[in-house]
Biopython code that builds the backbone (N, CA, C, O; Angstrom):
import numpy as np
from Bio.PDB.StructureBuilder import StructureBuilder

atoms = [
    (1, "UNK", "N", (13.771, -15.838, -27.372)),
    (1, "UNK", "CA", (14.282, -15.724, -28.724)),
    (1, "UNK", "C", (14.406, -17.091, -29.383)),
    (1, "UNK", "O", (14.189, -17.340, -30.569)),
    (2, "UNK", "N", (14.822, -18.008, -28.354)),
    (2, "UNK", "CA", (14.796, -19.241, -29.283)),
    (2, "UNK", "C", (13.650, -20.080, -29.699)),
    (2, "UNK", "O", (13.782, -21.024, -30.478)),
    (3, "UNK", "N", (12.412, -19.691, -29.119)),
    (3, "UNK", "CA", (11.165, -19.980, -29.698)),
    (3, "UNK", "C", (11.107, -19.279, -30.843)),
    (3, "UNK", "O", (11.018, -19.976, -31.854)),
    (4, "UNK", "N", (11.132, -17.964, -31.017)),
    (4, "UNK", "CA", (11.589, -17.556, -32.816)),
    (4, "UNK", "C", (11.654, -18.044, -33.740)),
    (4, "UNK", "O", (10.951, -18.336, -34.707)),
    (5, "UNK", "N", (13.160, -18.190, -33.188)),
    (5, "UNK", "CA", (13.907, -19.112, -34.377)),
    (5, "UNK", "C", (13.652, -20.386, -34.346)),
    (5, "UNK", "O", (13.535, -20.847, -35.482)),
    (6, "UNK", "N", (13.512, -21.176, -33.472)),
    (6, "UNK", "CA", (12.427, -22.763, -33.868)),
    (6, "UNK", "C", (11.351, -22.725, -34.542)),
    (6, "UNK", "O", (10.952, -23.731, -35.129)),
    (7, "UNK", "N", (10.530, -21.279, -34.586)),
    (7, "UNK", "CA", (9.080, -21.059, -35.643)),
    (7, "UNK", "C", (9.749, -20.989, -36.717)),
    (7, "UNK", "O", (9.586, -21.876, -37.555)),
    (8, "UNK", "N", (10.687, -19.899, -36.965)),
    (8, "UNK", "CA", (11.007, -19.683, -38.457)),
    (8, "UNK", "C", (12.002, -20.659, -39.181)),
    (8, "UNK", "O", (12.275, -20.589, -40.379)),
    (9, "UNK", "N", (12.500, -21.564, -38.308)),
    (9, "UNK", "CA", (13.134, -23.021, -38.840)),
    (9, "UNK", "C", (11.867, -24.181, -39.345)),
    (9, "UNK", "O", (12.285, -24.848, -40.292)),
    (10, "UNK", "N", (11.263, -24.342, -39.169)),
    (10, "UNK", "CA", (10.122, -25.112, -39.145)),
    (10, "UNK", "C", (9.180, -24.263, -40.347)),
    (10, "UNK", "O", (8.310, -24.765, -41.057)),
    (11, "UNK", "N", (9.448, -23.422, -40.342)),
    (11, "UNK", "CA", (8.256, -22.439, -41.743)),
    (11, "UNK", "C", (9.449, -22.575, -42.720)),
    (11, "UNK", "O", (9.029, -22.762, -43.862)),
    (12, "UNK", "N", (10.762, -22.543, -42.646)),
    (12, "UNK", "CA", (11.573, -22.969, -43.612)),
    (12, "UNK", "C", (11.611, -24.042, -44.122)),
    (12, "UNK", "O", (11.838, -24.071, -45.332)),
    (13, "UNK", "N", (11.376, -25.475, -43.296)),
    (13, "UNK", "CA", (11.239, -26.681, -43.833)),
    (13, "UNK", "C", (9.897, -27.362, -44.353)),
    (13, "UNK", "O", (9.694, -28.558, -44.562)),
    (14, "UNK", "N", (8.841, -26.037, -44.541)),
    (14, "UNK", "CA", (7.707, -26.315, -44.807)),
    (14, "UNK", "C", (6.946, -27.279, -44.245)),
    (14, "UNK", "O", (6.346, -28.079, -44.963)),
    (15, "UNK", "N", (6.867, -27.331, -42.802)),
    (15, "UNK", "CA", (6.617, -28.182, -42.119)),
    (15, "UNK", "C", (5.003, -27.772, -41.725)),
    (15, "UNK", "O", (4.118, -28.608, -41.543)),
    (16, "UNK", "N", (4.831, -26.337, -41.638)),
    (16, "UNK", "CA", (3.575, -25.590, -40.870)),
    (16, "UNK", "C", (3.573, -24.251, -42.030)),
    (16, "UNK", "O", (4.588, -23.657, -42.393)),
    (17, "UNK", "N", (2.171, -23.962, -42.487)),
    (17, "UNK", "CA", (2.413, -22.961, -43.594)),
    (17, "UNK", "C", (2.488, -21.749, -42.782)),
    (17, "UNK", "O", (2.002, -21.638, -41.656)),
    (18, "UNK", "N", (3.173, -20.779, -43.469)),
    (18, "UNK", "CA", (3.877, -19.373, -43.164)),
    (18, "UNK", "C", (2.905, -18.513, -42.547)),
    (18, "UNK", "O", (3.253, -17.567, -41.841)),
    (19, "UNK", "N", (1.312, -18.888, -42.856)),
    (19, "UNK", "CA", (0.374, -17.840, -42.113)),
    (19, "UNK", "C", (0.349, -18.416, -40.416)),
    (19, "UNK", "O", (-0.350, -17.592, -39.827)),
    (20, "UNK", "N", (0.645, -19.081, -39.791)),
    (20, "UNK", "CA", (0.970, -19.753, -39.081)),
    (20, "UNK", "C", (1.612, -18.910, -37.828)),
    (20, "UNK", "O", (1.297, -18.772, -36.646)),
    (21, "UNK", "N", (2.840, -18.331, -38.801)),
    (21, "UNK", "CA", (3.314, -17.938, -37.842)),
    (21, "UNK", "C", (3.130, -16.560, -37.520)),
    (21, "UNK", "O", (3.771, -16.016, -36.621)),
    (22, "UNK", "N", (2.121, -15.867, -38.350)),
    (22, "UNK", "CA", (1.405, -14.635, -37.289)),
    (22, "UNK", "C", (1.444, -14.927, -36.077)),
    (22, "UNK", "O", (1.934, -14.260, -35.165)),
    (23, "UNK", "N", (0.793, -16.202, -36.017)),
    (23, "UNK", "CA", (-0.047, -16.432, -34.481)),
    (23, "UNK", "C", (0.900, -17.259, -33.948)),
    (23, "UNK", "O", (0.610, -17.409, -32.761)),
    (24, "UNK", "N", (1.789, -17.812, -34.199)),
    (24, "UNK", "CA", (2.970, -18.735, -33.553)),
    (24, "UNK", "C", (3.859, -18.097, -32.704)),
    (24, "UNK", "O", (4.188, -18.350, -31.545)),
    (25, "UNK", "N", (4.229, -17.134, -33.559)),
    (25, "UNK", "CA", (5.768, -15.997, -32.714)),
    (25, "UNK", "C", (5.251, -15.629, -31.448)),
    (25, "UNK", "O", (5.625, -16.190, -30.419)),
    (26, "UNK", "N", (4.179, -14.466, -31.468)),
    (26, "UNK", "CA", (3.423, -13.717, -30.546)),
    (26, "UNK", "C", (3.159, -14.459, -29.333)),
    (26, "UNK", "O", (3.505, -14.181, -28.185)),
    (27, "UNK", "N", (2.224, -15.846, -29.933)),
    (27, "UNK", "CA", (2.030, -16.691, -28.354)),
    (27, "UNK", "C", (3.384, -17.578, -28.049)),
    (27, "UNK", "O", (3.307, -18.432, -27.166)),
    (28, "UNK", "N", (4.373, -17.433, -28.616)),
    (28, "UNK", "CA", (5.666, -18.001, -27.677)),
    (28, "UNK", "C", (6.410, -17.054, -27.345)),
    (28, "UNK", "O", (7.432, -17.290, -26.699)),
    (29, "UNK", "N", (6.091, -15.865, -27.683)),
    (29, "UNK", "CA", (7.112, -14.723, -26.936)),
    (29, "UNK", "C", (6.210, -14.292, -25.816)),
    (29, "UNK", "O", (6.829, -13.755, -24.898)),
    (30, "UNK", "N", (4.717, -14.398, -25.622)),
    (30, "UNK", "CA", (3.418, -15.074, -24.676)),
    (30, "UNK", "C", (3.756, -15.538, -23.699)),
    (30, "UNK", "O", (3.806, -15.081, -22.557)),
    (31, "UNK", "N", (4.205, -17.223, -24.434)),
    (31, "UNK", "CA", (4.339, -17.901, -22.947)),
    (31, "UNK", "C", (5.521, -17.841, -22.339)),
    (31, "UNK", "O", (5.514, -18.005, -21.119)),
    (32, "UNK", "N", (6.949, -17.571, -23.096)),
    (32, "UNK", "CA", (7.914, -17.257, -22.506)),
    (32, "UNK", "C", (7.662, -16.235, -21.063)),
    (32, "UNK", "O", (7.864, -16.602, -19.905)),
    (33, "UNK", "N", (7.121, -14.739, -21.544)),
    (33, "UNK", "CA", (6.821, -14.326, -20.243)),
    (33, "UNK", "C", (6.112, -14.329, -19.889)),
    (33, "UNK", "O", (5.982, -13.389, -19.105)),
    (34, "UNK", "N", (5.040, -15.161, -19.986)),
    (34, "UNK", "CA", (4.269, -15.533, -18.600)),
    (34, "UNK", "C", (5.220, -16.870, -17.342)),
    (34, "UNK", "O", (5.090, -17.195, -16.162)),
    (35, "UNK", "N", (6.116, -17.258, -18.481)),
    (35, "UNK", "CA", (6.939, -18.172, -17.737)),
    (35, "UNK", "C", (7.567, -17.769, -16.756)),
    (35, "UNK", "O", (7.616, -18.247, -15.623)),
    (36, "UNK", "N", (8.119, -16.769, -17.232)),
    (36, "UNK", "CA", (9.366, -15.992, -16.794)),
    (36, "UNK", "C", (8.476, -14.830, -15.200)),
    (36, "UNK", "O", (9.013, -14.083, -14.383)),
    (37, "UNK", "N", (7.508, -15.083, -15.332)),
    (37, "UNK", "CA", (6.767, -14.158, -14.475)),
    (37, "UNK", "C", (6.138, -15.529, -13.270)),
    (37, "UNK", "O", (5.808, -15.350, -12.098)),
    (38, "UNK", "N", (6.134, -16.528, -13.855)),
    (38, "UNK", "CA", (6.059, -17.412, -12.669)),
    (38, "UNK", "C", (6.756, -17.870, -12.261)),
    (38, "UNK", "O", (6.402, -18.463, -11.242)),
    (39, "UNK", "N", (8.539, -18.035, -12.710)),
    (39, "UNK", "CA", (9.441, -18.154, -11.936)),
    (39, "UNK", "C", (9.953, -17.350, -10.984)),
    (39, "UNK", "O", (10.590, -17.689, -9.986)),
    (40, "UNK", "N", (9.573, -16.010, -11.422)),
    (40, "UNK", "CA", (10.084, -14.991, -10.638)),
    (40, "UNK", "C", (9.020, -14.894, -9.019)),
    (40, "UNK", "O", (9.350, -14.524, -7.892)),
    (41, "UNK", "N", (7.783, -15.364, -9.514)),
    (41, "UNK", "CA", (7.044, -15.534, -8.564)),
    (41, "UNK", "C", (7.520, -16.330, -7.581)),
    (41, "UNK", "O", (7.592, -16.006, -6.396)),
    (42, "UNK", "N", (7.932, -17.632, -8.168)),
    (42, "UNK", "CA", (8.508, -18.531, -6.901)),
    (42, "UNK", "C", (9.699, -18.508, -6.161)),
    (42, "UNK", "O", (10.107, -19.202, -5.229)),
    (43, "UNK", "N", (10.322, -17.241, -6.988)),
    (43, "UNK", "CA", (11.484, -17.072, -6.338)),
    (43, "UNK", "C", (11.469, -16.148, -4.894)),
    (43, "UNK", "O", (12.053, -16.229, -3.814)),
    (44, "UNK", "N", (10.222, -15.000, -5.652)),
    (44, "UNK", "CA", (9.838, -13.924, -4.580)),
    (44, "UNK", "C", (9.644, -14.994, -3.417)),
    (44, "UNK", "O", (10.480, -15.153, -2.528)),
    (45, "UNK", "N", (8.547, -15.654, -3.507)),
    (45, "UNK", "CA", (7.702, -16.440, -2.029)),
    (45, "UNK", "C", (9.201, -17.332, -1.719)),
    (45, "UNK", "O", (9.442, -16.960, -0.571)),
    (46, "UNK", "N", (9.994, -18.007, -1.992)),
    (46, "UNK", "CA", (10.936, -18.220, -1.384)),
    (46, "UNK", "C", (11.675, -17.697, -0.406)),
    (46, "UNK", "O", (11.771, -18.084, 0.759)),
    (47, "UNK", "N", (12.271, -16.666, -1.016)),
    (47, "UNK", "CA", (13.178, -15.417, -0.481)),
    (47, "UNK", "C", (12.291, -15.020, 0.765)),
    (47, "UNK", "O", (12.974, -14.903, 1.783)),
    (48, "UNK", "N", (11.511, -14.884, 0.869)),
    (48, "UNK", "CA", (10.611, -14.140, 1.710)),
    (48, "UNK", "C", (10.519, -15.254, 2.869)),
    (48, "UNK", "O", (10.723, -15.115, 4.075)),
    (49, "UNK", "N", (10.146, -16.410, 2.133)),
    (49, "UNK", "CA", (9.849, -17.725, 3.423)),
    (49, "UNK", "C", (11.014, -17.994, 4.042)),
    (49, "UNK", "O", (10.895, -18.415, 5.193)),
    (50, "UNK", "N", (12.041, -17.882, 3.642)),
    (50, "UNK", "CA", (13.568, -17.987, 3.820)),
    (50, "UNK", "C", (13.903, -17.126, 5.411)),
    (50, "UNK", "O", (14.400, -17.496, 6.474)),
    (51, "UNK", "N", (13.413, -15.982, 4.971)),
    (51, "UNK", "CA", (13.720, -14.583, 5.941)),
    (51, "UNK", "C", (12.404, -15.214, 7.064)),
    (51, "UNK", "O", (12.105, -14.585, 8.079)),
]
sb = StructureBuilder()
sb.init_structure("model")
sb.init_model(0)
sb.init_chain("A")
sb.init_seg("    ")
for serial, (resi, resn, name, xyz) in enumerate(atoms, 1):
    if name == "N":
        sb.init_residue(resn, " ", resi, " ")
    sb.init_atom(name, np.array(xyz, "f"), 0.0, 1.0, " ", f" {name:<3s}", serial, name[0])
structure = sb.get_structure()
């Protein structure tokens, strides 16, 4: 969520024009979970190496 609102702060200060953020939001709510899917990854192989 806070990639969001850092796009739509930044399209407020006319920093990046507004068509922009079609494609801005989508690929940071993107990489968030792909993030979130490789942490979880390293957590799995941990847990497991652990045991």
């Amino acid at each position: 969520m806070a990639f969001v609102m850092m796009w739509l702060v930044i399209g407020n200060l006319s920093v990046l024009p507004y068509g922009l953020l079609v494609y801005a939001i989508p690929l940071s709510i993107l990489e968030s979970f792909i993030a979130t899917l490789i942490i979880n990854t390293f957590k799995i192989k941990e847990i497991t190496k652990a045991n």
